[in-house]
C-alpha positions in Angstrom: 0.0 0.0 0.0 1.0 3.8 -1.0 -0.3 7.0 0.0 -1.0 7.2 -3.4 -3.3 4.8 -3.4 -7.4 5.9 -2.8 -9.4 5.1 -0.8 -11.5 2.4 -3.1 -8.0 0.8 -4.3 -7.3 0.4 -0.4 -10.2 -1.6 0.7 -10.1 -3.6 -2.7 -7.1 -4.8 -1.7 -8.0 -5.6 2.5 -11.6 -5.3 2.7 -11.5 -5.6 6.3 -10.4 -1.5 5.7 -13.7 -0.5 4.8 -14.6 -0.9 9.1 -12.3 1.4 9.2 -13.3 3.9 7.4 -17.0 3.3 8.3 -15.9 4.3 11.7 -14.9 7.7 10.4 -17.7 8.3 8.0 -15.1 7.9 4.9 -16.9 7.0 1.7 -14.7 4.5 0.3 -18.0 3.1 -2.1 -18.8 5.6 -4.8 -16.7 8.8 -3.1 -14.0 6.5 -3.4 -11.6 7.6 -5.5 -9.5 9.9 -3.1 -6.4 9.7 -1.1 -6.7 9.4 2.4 -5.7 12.6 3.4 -8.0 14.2 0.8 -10.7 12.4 2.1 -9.7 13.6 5.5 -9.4 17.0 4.3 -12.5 17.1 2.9 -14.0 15.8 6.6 -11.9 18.2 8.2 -10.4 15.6 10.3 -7.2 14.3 11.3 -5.3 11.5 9.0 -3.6 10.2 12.2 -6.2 8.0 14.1 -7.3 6.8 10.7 -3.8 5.4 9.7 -4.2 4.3 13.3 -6.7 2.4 13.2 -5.6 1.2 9.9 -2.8 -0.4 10.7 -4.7 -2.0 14.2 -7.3 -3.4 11.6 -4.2 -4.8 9.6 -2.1 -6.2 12.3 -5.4 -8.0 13.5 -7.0 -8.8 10.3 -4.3 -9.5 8.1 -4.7 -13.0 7.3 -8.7 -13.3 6.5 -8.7 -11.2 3.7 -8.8 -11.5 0.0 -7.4 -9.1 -1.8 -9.7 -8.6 -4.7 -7.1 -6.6 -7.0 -5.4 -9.9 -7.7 -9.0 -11.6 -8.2 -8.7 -11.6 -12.3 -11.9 -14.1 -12.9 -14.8 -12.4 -13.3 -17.3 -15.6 -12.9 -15.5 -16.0 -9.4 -16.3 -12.7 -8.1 -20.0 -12.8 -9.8 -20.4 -15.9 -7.9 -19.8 -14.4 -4.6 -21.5 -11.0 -5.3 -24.4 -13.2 -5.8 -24.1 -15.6 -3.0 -22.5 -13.2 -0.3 -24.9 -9.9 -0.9 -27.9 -10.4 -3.4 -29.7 -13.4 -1.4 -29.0 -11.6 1.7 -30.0 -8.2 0.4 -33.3 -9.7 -1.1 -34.2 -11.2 2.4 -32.9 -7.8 4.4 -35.4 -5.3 1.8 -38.3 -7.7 2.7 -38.0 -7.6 6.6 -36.6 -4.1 6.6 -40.1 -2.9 4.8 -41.9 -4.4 7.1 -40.0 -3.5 10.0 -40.2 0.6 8.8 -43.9 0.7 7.9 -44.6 -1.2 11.4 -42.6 1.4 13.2 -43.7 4.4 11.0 -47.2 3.9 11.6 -47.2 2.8 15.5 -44.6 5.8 16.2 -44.9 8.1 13.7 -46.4 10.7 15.6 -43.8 10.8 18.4 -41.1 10.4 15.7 -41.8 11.8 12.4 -38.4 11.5 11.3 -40.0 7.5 11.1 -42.7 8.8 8.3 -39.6 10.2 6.5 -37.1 6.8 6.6 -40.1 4.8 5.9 -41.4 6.9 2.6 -37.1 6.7 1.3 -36.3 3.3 2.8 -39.8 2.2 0.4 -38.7 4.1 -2.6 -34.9 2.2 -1.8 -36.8 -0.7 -1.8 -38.3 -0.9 -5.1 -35.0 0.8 -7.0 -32.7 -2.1 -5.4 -35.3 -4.3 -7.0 -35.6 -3.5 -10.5 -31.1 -2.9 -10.2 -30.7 -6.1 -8.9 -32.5 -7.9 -11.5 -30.8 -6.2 -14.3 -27.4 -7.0 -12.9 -28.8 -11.0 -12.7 -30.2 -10.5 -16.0 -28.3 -8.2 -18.7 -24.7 -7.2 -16.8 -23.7 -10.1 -15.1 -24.3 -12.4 -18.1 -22.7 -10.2 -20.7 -19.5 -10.3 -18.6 -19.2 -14.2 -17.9 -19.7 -14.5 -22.1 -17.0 -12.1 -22.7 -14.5 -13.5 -20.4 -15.5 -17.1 -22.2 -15.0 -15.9 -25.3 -11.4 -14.6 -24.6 -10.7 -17.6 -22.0 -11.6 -19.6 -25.2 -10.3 -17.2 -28.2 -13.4 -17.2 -29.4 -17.0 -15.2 -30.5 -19.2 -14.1 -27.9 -22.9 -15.1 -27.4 -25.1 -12.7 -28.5 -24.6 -9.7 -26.0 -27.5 -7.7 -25.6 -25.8 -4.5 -25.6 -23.3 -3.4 -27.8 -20.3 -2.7 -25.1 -20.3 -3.6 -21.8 -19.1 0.1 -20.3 -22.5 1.6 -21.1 -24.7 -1.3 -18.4 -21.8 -0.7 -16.4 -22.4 3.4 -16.7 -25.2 3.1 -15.9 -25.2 0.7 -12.8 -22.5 2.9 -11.5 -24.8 5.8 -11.9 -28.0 4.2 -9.5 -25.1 3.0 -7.5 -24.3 6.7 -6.6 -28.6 7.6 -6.0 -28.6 4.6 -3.8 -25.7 6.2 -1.4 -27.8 9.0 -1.5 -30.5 7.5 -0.1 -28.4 5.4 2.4 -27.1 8.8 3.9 -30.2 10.5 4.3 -31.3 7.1 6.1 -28.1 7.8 8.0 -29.0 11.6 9.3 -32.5 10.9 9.9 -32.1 8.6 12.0 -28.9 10.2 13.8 -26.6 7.3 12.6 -28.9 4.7 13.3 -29.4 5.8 17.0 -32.6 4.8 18.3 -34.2 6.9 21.5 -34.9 5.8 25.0 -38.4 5.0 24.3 -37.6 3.1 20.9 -39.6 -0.3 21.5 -38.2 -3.8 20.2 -39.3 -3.4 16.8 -38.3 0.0 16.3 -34.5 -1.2 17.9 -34.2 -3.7 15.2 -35.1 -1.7 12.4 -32.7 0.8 12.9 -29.9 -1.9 13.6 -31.1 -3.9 11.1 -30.6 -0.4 8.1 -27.3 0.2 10.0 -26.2 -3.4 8.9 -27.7 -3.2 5.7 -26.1 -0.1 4.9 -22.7 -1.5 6.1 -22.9 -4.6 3.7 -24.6 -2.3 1.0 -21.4 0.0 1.1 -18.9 -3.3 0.7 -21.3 -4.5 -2.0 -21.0 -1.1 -4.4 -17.5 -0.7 -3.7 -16.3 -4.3 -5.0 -18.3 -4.0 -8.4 -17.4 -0.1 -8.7 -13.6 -0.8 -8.0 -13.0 -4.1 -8.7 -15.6 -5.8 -10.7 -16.4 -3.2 -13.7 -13.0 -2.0 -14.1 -11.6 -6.0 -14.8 -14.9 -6.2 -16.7 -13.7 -3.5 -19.4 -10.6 -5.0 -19.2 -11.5 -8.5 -20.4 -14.1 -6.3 -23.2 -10.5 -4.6 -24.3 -8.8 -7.9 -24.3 -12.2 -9.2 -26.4 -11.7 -6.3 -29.1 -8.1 -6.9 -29.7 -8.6 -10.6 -30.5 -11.1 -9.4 -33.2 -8.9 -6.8 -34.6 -11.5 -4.2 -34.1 -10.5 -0.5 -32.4 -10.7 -0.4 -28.5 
């Protein structure tokens, strides 16, 4: 690791980073792409206890963690996007909208912040949805056929877009409204602190959005920095083999 390095590069490479900078409200999902100490500039906030606690999370850490820069087969990293985050995340939206429309209506008139995280957390909800499914059902596909057809030197399937850059645009760009959403979850609910009078239900729905947003973060950043980037690479590699201009 260099100072060089961002902040997105660093937890690609030791995930177990990204607690880290959770615990200093760094965005190292779609903010990513800063140093540390611009990312600590921009906070106003010293670089110290963050390389600090870095190193403690290293030292500790060190030898559970897969470094996904050196990760260079897309179907492997599909595989656990799929099996690590979208099952969970599908199960998490369904007892999380139940959870906040519980809450919101027995506590909404003591906490109307509640109406507010329950009318963003639905519209989440239904955009996670419809994202998910065309990562299952037009991205992810059209990657695993171009890394066969240059693991095999040969033609793709048919690929229902033209270039693989433009889903990944655009997944990219619903990947930066959803941390949107996430930090407004985030203030409204003063980082997921519940009050004195918060009942059972109301205590696991605001730990249960605090996790989700925890594993949501780790889920962005490896397709934003690891995933779409080797993606293109393999979609280079593809046009090269054909002889047609990259």
């Amino acid at each position: 690791m260099s100072e060089n390095q961002t902040v997105g590069q660093l937890v690609a490479q030791k995930p177990g980073l990204s607690r880290v900078f959770e615990k200093h409200s760094i965005d190292f999902c779609c903010g990513g792409g800063v140093t540390i100490e611009e990312a600590c500039l921009r906070k106003n906030i010293d670089p110290a206890p963050v390389y600090r606690d870095m190193a403690e999370e290293l030292k500790e850490k060190q030898e559970n963690q897969t470094d996904w820069t050196k990760v260079r087969d897309l179907t492997e990293i599909i595989n656990f996007i799929l099996e690590e985050y979208h099952t969970n995340l599908k199960s998490e939206l369904e007892r999380l909208d139940f959870l906040a429309r519980k809450v919101a209506r027995v506590h909404g008139s003591r906490h109307p912040e509640l109406l507010s995280i329950e009318k963003i957390w639905s519209s989440l909800r239904l955009e996670l949805l419809v994202h998910l499914d065309k990562e299952e059902q037009v991205l992810f596909p059209m990657m695993t056929q171009i890394e066969s057809a240059v693991k095999n030197n040969s033609e793709p399937e048919y690929l229902q877009c033209e270039t693989v850059i433009n889903p990944i645009h655009q997944m990219e760009f619903e990947h930066e409204s959803v941390g949107t959403s996430l930090f407004e979850l985030k203030r409204l609910s003063d980082s997921f602190r519940f009050p004195d009078d918060a009942c059972n239900s109301f205590r696991a729905l605001y730990d249960g959005l605090q996790q989700f947003s925890q594993d949501l973060h780790r889920h962005i950043h490896l397709e934003n920095f690891v995933l779409h980037p080797l993606a293109a690479d393999y979609e280079i590699r593809l046009r090269k083999m054909a002889g047609r201009a990259v």
